[in-house]
Structures are given as C-alpha cells and as structure tokens.
C-alpha positions as YAML, in Angstrom:
chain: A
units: angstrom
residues:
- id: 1
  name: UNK
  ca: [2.75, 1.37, -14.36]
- id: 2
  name: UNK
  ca: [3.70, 3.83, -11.85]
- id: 3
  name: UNK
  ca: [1.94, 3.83, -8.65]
- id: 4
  name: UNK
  ca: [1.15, 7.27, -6.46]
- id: 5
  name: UNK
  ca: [2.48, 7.12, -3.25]
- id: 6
  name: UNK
  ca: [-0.33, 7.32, -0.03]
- id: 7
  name: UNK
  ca: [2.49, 7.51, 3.40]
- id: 8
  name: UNK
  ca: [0.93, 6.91, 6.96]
- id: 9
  name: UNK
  ca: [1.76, 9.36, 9.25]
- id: 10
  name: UNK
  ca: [4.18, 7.25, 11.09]
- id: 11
  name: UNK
  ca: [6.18, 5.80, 8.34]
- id: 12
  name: UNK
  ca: [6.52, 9.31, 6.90]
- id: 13
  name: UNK
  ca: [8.05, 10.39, 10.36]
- id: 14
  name: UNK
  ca: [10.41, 7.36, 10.14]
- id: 15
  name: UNK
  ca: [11.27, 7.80, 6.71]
- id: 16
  name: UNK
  ca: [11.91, 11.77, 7.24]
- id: 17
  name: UNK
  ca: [14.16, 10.84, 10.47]
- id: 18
  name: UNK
  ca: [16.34, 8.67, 8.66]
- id: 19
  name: UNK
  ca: [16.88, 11.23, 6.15]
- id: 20
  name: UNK
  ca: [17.70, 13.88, 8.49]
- id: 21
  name: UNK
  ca: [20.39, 11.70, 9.87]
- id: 22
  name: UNK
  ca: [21.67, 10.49, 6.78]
- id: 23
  name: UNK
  ca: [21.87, 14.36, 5.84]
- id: 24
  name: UNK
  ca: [23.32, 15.09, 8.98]
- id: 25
  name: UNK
  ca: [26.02, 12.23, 8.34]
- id: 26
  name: UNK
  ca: [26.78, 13.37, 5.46]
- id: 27
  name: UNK
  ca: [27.49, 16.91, 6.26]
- id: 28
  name: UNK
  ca: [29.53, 16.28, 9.27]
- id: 29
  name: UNK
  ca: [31.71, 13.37, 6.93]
- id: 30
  name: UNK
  ca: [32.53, 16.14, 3.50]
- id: 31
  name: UNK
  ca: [33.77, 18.70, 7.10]
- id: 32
  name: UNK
  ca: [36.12, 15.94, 8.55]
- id: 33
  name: UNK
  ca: [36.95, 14.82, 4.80]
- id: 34
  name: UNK
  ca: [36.66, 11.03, 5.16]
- id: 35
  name: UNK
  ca: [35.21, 9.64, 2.09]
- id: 36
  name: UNK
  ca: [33.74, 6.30, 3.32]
- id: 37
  name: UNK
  ca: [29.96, 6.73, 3.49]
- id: 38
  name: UNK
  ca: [28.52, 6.18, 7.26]
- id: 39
  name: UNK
  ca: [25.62, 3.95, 8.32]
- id: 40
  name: UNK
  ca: [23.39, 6.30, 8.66]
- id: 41
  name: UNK
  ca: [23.88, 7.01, 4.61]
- id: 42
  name: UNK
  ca: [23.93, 3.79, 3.58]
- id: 43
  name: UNK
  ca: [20.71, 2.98, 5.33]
- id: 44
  name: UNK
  ca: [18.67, 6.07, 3.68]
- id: 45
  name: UNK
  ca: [19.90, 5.22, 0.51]
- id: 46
  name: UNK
  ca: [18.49, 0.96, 0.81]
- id: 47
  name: UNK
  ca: [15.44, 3.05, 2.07]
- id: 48
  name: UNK
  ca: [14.98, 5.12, -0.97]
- id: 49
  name: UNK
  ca: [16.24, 2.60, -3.10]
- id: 50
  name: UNK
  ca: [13.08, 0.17, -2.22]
- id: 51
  name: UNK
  ca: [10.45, 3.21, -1.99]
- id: 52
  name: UNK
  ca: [11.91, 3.59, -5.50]
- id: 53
  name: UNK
  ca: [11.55, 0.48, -6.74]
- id: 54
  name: UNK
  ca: [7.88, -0.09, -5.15]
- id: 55
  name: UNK
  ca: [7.14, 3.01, -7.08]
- id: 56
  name: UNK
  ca: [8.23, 1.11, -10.22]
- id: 57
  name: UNK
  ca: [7.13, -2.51, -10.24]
- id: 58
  name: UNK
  ca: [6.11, -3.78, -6.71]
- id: 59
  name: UNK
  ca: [7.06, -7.46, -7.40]
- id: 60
  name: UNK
  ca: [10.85, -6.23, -8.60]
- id: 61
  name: UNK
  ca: [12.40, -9.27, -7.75]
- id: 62
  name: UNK
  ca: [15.42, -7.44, -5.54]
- id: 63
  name: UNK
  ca: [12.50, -6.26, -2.86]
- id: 64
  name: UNK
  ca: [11.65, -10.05, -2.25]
- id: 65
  name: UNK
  ca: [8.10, -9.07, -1.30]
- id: 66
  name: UNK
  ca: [5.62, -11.05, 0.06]
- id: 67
  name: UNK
  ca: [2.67, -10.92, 1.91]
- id: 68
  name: UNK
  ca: [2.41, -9.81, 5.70]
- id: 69
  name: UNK
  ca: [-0.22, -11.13, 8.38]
- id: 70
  name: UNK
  ca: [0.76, -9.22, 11.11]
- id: 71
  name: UNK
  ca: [-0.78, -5.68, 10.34]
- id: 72
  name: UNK
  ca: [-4.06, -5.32, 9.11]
- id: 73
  name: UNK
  ca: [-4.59, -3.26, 5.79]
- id: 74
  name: UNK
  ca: [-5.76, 0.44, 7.26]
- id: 75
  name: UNK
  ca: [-8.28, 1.15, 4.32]
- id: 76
  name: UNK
  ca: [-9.70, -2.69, 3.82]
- id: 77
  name: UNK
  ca: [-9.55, -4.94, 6.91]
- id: 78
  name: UNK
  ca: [-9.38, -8.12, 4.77]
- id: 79
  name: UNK
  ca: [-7.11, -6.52, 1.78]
- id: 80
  name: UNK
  ca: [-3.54, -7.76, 2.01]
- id: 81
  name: UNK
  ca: [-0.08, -6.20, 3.77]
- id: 82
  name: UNK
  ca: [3.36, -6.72, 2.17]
- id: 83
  name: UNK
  ca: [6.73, -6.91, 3.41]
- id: 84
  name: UNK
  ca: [9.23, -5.54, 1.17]
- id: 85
  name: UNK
  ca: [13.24, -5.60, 2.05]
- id: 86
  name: UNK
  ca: [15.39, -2.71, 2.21]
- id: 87
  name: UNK
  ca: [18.44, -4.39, 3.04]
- id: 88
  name: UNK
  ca: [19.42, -8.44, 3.42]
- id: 89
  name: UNK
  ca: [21.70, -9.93, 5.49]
- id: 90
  name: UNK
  ca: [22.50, -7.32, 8.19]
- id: 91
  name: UNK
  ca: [21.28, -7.48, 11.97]
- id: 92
  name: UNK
  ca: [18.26, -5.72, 12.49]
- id: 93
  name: UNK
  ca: [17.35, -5.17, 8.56]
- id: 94
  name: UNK
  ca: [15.06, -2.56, 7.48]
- id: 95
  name: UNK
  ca: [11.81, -4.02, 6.07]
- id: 96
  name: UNK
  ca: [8.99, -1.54, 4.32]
- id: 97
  name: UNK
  ca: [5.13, -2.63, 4.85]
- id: 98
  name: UNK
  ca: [3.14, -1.66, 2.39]
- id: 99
  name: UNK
  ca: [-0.47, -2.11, 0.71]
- id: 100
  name: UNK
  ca: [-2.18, -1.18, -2.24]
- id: 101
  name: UNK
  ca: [-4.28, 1.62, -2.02]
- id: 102
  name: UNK
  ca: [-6.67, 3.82, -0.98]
- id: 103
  name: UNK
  ca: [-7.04, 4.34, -4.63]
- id: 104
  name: UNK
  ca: [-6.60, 2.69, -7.79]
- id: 105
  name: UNK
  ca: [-2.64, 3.09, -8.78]
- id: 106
  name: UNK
  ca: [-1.57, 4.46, -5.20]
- id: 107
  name: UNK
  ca: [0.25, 2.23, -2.80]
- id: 108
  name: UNK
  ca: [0.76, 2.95, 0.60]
- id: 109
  name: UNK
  ca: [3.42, 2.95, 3.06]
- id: 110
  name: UNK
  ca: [2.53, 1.92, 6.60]
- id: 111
  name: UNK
  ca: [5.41, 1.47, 8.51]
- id: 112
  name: UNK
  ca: [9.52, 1.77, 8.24]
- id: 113
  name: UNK
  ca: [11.03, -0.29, 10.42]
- id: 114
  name: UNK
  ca: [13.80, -3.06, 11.55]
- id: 115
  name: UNK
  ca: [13.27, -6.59, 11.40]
- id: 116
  name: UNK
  ca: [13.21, -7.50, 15.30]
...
C-alpha cells in the first residue's frame, strides 16, 4: 500500500531548504566541472530516499524505524511518533519523524531534522 503524504508546515520548510541547497550545489559543481557530488547533494538525496521509502512500506527495514516519545502525535495526543533514519553513521544524522495520519492511508511528516 501506498500511503498519501500529510507535511507539517515546518518539515516542509526544512525539506524545501535542503533542496534548494542541494540544487544550488549542484548547479554551481556542473559550472566548475568537478564531478564528485557535494554534501549538500548527498544529504537531499538520503532525504528523498527515506520520504520515498516511507511512501512505500514504512517498516522497510533500511529506515530502522521505531517509535518516538519525545513529540506528541499533532492529530491524536496518545497515537504514536516514529523516528525514521535518513542517514547512519555520520555526525549529526538526519532523522525523519513521522506519524500515521490524519486520514486513513496518509502519513505525516512532522519534522526534518539532525540527530543532536
């Protein structure tokens, strides 16, 4: 199954940043001609990558989700939060919160963000 994507405001801000970046990046790398992909890149592409595979099947074993206590759920206080990862083994590694929701087959993305 599918799910329909619900984004918070502030994810969606987050999410659109580091795509303007990674697009900015990008550009500036093909002018100079070096071929090695920046951080910046690589970093929207893990990002995409998970939003992808949430899309897909939420418990794809590469996201390593689990659940989250730290944020409540914004539609049901007492619904769960999950954590899923972007990118492993790297200082500061972008994590993706999610939940399901509002509406059956729709998952939402709350927040974008480094692990501190």
């Amino acid at each position: 199954m599918k799910f329909s994507l619900v984004w918070d405001r502030k994810a969606e801000e987050t999410y659109n940043a580091l795509k303007l970046k990674a697009e900015a990046s990008l550009e500036a790398r093909q002018k100079s001609r070096r071929k090695k992909a920046t951080r910046d890149e690589g970093l929207f592409k893990q990002v995409r990558k998970c939003i992808h595979f949430l899309q897909g099947n939420p418990r794809h074993p590469g996201l390593r989700t689990h659940e989250f206590e730290s944020i409540l759920n914004p539609y049901h206080g007492r619904e769960k939060v999950f954590e899923a990862y972007a990118q492993q083994s790297t200082p500061g590694a972008y994590r993706i919160f999610w939940c399901y929701g509002p509406e059956k087959g729709q998952i939402t993305i709350i927040a974008i963000t480094p692990h501190p």
